[in-house]
C-alpha positions in Angstrom: 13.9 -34.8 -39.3 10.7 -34.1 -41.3 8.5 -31.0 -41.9 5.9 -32.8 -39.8 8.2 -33.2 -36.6 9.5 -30.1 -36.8 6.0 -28.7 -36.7 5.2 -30.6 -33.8 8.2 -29.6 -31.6 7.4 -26.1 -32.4 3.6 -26.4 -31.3 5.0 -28.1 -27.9 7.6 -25.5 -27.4 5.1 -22.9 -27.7 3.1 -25.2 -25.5 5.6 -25.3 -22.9 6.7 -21.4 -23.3 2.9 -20.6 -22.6 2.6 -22.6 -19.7 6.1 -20.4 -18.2 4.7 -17.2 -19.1 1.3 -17.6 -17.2 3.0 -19.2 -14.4 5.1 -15.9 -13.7 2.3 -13.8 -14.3 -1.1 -12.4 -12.9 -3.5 -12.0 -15.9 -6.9 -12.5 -14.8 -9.9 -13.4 -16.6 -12.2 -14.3 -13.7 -15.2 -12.0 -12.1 -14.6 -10.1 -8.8 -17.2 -11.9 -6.3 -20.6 -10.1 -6.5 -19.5 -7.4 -8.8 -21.5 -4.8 -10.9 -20.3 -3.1 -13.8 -21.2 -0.1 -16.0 -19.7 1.6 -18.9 -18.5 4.8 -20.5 -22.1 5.4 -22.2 -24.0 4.6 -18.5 -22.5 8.4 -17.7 -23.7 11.6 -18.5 -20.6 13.5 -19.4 -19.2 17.1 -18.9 -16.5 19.1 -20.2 -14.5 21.8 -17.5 -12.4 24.1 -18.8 -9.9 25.2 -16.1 -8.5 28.2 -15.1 -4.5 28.8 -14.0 -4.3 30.8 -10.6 -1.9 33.7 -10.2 -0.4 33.9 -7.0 2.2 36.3 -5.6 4.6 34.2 -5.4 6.2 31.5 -7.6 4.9 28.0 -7.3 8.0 25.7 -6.5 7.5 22.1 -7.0 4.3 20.7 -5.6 3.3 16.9 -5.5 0.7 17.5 -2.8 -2.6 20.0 -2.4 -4.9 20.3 0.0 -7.7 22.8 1.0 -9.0 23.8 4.4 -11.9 26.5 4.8 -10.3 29.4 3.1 -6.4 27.9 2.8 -4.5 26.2 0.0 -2.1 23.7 1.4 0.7 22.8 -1.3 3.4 20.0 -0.8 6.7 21.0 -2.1 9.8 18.3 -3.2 13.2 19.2 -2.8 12.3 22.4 -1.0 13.7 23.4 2.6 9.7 23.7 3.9 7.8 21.0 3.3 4.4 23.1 2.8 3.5 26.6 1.2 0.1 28.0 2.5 -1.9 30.3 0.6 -5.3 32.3 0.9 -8.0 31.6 -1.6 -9.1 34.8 -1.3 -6.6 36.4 -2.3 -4.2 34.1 -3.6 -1.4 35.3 -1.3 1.3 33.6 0.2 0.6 33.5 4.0 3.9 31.3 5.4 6.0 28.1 4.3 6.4 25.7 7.2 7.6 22.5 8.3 10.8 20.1 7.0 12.1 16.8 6.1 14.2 15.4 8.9 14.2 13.2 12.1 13.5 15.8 14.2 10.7 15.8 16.8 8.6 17.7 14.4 10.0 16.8 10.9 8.9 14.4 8.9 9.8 11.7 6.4 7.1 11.6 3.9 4.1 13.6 5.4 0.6 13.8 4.3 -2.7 16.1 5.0 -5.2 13.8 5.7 -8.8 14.0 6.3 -9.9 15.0 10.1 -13.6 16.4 11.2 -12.8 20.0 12.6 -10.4 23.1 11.8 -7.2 21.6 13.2 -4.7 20.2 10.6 -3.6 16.3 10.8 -1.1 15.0 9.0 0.3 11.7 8.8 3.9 10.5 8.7 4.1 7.2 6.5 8.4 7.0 7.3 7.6 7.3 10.8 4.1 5.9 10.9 2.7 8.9 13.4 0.4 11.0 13.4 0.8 14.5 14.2 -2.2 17.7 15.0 -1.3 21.0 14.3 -3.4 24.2 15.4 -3.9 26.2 11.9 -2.9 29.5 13.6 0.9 28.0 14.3 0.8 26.6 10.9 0.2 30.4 10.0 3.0 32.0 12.7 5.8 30.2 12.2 8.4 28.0 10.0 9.0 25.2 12.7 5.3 25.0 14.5 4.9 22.5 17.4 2.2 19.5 17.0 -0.7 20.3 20.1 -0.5 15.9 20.0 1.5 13.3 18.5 -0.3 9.6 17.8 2.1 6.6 17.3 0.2 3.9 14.8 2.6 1.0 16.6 4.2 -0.9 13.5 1.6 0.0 11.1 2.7 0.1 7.6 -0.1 2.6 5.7 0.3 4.7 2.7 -2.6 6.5 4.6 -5.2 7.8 7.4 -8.0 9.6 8.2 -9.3 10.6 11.6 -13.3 10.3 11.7 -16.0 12.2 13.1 -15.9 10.5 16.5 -11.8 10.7 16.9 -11.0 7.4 16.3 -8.4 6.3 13.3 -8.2 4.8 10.0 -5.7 3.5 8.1 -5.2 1.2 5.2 -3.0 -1.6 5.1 -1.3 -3.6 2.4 0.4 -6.5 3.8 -0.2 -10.5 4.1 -2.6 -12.4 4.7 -5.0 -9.6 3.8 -5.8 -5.6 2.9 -8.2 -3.8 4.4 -8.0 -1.5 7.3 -6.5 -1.2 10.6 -8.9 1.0 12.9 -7.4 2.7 15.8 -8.7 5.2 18.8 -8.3 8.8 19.0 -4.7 7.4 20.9 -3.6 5.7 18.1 -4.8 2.1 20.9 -5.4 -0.7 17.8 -8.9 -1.5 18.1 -9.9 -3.9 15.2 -8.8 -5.4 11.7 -11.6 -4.5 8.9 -11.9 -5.3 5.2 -9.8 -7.8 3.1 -8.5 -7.7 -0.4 -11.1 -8.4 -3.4 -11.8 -11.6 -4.5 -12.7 -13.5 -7.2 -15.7 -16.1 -8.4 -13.2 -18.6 -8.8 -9.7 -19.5 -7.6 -8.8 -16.2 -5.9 -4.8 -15.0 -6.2 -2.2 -15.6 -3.6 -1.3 -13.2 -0.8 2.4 -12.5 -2.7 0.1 -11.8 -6.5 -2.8 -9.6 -4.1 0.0 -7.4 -2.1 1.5 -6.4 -5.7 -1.8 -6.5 -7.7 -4.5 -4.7 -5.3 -1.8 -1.3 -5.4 -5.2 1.3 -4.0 -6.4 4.6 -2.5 -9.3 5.1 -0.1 -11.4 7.9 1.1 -14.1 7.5 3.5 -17.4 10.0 4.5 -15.6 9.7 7.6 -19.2 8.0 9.6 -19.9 5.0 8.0 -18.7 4.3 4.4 -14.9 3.5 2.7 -14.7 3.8 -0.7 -11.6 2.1 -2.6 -9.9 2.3 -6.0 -7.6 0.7 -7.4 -4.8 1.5 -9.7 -4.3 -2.0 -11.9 -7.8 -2.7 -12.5 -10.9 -0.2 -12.7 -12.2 -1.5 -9.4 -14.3 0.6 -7.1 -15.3 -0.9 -4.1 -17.6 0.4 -1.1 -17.4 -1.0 2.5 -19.0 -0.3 5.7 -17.0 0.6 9.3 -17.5 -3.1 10.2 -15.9 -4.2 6.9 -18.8 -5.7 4.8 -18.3 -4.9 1.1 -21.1 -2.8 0.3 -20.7 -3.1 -3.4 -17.8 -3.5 -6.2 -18.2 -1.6 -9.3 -16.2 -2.7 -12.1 -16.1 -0.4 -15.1 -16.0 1.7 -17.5 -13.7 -1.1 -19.6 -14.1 -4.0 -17.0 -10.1 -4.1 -17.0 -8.0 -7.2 -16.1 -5.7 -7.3 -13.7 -1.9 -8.4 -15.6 1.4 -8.1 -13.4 4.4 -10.0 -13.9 6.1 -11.6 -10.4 9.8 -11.8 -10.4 12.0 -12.6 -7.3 14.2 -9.2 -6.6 16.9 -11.6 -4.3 17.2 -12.0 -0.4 13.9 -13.6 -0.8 12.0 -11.0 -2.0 9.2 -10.7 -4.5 9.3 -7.7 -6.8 6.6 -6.6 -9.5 6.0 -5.2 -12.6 4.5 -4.0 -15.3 3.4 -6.1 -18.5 3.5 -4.5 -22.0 0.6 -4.8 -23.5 -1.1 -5.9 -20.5 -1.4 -4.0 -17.3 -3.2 -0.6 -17.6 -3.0 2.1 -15.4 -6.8 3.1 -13.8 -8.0 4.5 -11.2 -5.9 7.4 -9.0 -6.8 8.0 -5.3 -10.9 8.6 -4.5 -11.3 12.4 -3.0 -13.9 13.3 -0.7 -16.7 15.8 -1.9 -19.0 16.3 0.2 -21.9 13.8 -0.8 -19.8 12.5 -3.3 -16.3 11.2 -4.3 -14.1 11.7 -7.3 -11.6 9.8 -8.7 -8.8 10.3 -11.4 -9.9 7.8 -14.2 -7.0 7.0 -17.0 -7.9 3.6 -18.6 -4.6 3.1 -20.8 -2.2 0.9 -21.4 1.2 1.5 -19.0 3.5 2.1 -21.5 0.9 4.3 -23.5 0.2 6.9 -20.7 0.1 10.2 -21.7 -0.3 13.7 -20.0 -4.0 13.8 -21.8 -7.8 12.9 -21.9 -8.1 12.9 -18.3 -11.6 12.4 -16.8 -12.6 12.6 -12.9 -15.7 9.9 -12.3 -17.9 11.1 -9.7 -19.5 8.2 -7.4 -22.0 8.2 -4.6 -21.0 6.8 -1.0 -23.2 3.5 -2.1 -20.5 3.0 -4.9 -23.2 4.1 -7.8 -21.6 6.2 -10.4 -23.1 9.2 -11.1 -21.3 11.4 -14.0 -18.2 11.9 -15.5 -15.8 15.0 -16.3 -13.6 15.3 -18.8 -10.4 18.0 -18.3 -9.1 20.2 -20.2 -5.4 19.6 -18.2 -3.6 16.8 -17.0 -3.6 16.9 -13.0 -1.7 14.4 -11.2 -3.1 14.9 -8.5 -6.1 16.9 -6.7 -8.6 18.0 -4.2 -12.1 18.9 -4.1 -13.9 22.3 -2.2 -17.5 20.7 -2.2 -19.1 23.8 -0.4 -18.1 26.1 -3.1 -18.0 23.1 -6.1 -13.9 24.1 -6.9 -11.6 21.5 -7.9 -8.1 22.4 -7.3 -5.3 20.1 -9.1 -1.5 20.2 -10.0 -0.4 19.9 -13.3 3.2 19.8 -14.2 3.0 19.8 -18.1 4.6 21.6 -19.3 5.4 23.1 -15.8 4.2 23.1 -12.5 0.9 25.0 -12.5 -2.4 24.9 -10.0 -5.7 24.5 -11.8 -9.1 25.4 -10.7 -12.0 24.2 -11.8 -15.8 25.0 -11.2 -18.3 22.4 -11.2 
């Protein structure tokens, strides 16, 4: 065989190895369908320094926080209470409550959500319920007893939010679309909103969407959702009837890249591509007039506990400033009456950071 057919097998191999490797594969190149984009330099920029709070007692192993009025609300792992409760003011322990279980009032995988008044909701993803608690119980006791208990049906939601005139929200994840389910103050299904994003041209299919569109939401909780998303710097604004207000794609106008594999019994797993798939936005936080999101931008397999910034957006999905930390949080929440942030970082141990703004 000649040097000239040799070369031309190895040109159609590569050819043919190409064609494989896109065909397993979610890279996208196109536009999102009416998008806008901005960049790092579009931002006026500030540094925070933060400050580690003291409490009198030793932080165990939070992955959760929370703040209501005057109360810090931290979500312990591997603990026997689910939930430490401290006082801002003075930064002392008030009570540890609530466990893990199938109890009437245990849970599987709670989470705080957002709710209009002083009572405390939280939402049961395992069990998909959700559950009121009166903050003064919360206070009293270990094993406080929910004033109502709200069954979301079969709803599958990584989370919820109660808005200002009782009814429900919650986002879903599953085919043929995303979006949200929207649910009375009974937890009655009233209507379907929102879809996943699409594209200019050929969109994905529902399989590539499900693993691809992997977001958080937050909402002003009377008429505006905003979305992130995690695999692509995505920010996207909708209304309560589910019109898409705006998309915002930036600061790097990231492509989406995950690679489809079948994981047996006819299912579809996902994962990451080296090289490829970067890891964006976290999940938006209310505040106030304004939301803030955890903004990485770096390859997967690159991610490092540093240069973390928090992009600040208005409820009309224009951004507005940046932050950059002196910490890596993981995760955090916003006081926007007395302009605190307060995040968990666990590098190199578990520590809660403040941080004026």
């Amino acid at each position: 065989m000649n040097k000239k057919n040799v070369a031309g097998i190895a040109v159609a191999l590569i050819f043919v190895i190409a064609i494989v490797v896109s065909s397993c594969n979610t890279n996208d190149k196109r536009y999102f369908a009416g998008e806008d984009t901005f960049k790092m330099e579009d931002l006026e920029t500030f540094k925070l320094e933060g400050v580690i709070m003291q409490f009198n007692d030793t932080i165990m192993h939070p992955v959760g926080i929370d703040v209501k009025d005057t109360l810090l609300f931290l979500k312990n792992r591997s603990t026997e209470y689910v939930y430490d409760i401290y006082n801002l003011n003075s930064n002392e322990k008030l009570n540890e409550c609530l466990t893990i279980g199938q109890g009437p009032d245990e849970f599987i995988f709670p989470l705080i959500i957002q709710s209009p008044d002083a009572n405390v909701r939280i939402y049961d993803k395992g069990k998909t319920i959700l559950k009121e608690y009166v903050v003064s119980d919360l206070l009293d006791n270990h094993y406080p007893v929910s004033i109502k208990t709200i069954p979301l049906g079969n709803h599958s939601s990584d989370k919820a939010v109660v808005l200002s005139d009782g009814n429900i929200l919650a986002s879903i994840n599953t085919l043929p679309r995303g979006g949200f389910d929207l649910y009375d103050s009974n937890g009655i299904f009233l209507d379907s909103i929102g879809k996943f994003p699409e594209f200019t041209s050929k969109n994905l299919s529902d399989m590539e969407k499900i693993h691809s569109f992997r977001n958080g939401f937050t909402t002003n909780m009377t008429d505006r959702i905003v979305t992130s998303y995690l695999y692509t710097d995505l920010i996207e604004v909708y209304d309560f009837k589910g019109n898409c207000i705006k998309r915002m794609h930036g600061p790097h106008q990231i492509e989406l890249a995950m690679d489809l594999r079948s994981a047996g019994g006819g299912y579809t797993g996902a994962q990451t591509i080296k090289g490829k798939t970067y890891k964006c936005y976290s999940s938006p936080v209310y505040a106030g007039d304004e939301v803030f999101i955890l903004y990485f931008g770096e390859l997967w397999e690159d991610y490092q506990e540093r240069d973390f910034k928090i992009m600040v957006f208005d409820w009309d999905g224009n951004p507005l400033r940046m932050y950059e930390l002196d910490t890596h949080l993981f995760t955090f929440t916003v006081d926007p009456e007395h302009r605190i942030i307060y995040g968990i970082t666990n590098s190199p141990e578990y520590r809660i950071i403040k941080y004026n703004y």
